[in-house]
N, C-alpha and C positions, 0 to 999 in steps of 0.2 A: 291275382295270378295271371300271365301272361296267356294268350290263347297259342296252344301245340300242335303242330302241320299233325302228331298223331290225333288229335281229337277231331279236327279237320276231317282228315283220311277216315278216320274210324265211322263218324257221325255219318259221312256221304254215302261210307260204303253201306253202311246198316237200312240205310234210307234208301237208297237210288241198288246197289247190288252191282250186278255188272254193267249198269247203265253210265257206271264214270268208274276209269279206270287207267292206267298208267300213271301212278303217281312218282312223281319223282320231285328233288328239291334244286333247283336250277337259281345257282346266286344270290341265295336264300328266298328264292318264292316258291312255293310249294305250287309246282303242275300237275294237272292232269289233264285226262282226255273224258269230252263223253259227248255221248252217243245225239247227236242233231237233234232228234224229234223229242228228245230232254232238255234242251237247255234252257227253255222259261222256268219247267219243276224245280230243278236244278238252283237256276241262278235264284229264285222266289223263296227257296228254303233257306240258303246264302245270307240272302238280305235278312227274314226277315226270322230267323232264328235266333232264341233269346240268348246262346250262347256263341255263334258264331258271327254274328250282325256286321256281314261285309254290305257296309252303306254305302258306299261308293263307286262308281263305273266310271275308271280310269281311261279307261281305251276298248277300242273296238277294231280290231285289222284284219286286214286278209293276206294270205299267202299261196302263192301257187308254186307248184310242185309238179311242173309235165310231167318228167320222169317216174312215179309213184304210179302202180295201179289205179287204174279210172275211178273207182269209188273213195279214191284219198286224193285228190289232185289237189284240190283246193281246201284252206284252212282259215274257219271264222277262230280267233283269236281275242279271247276279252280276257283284261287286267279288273281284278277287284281290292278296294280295299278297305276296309275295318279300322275306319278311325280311333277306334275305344281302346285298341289293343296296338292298333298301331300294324297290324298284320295285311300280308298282298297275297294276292295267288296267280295263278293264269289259269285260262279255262282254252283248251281247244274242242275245238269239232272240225272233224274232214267231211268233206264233202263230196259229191257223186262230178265229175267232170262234165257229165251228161247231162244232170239235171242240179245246180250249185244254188240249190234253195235252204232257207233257214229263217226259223220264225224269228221274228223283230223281240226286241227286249224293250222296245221303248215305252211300253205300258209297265215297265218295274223302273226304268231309267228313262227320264226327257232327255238326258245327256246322249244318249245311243243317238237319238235322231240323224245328225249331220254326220258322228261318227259311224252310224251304218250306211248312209247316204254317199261316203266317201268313200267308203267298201267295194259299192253298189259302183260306183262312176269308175274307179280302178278297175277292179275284178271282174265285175258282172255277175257277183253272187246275190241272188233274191232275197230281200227277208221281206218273209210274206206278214201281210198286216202290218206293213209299216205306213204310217199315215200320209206321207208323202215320195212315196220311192222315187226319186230320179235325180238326172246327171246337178251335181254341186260344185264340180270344178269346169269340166271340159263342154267343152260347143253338146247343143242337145244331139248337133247332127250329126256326132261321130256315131260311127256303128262298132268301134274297135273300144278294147279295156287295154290302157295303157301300159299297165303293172303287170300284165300275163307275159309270160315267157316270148308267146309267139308273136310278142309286137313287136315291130321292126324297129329295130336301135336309133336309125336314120333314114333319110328321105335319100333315095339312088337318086333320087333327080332334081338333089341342091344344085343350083348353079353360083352360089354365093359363097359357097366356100371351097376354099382349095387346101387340099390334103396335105399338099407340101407344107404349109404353113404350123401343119400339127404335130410333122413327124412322118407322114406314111406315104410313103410312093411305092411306085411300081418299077420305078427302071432302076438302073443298078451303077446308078452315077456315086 
């Protein structure tokens, strides 16, 4: 028998309570939300649960949301999947804008590594206990996360490129 986003929902909810909540089914993957200082409990029951056995840590992403009240700006985003059953989910957690910390998973998945590592160099979200936290794509020396809203699209003080060439001027030729 196929594993059922209600057994899913049912199981977590009985388990965790309101510590994971908003379920809903998006494309057929069953989402929900829970709560940061959960999501080791959480994903460790996932994994290693004899009837829901999601083996797999698909992804790991982050998302910012200036717009949102401060303690939602930011969103760790993990994909899980149950090869037995063949079944996916997505897990969110929001984060505090102020303080965008969250514990590492990489002691249930070695796969998170790089994937929260990438997080970490975009976003600038913490996961703490992670074995090696720092920058994996960009200079150690940027002080800026690329991926947040308030990074400047471009550099005002290209001199290498001209605007005309893309479409956008100023005069009204």
């Amino acid at each position: 028998m196929a594993l059922e986003n209600s057994v899913i929902q049912n199981k977590l909810t009985h388990k965790f309570d309101t510590l994971v909540s908003e379920f809903v089914q998006l494309h057929d993957i069953l989402t929900f939300e829970v709560n940061a200082d959960s999501i080791l409990d959480v994903m460790k029951f996932l994994k290693e649960d004899s009837e829901l056995r999601f083996n797999f840590l698909t992804d790991v992403c982050g998302i910012h949301y200036p717009d949102n009240e401060a303690h939602r700006q930011f969103t760790v985003v993990y994909h899980m999947h149950n090869w037995y059953d063949n079944v996916r989910i997505r897990i969110k957690c929001f984060l505090s804008a102020d303080n965008p910390e969250i514990d590492t998973v990489t002691g249930l998945f070695l796969s998170a590594n790089w994937q929260e590592r990438e997080t970490y160099d975009f976003y600038g979200i913490i996961f703490k206990g992670h074995p090696q936290l720092k920058r994996i794509l960009n200079m150690d020396e940027m002080v800026s996360f690329p991926m947040r809203k308030e990074f400047p699209l471009e550099d005002g003080g290209r001199t290498d490129k001209d605007d005309r060439f893309f479409g956008r001027t100023t005069d009204n030729c």
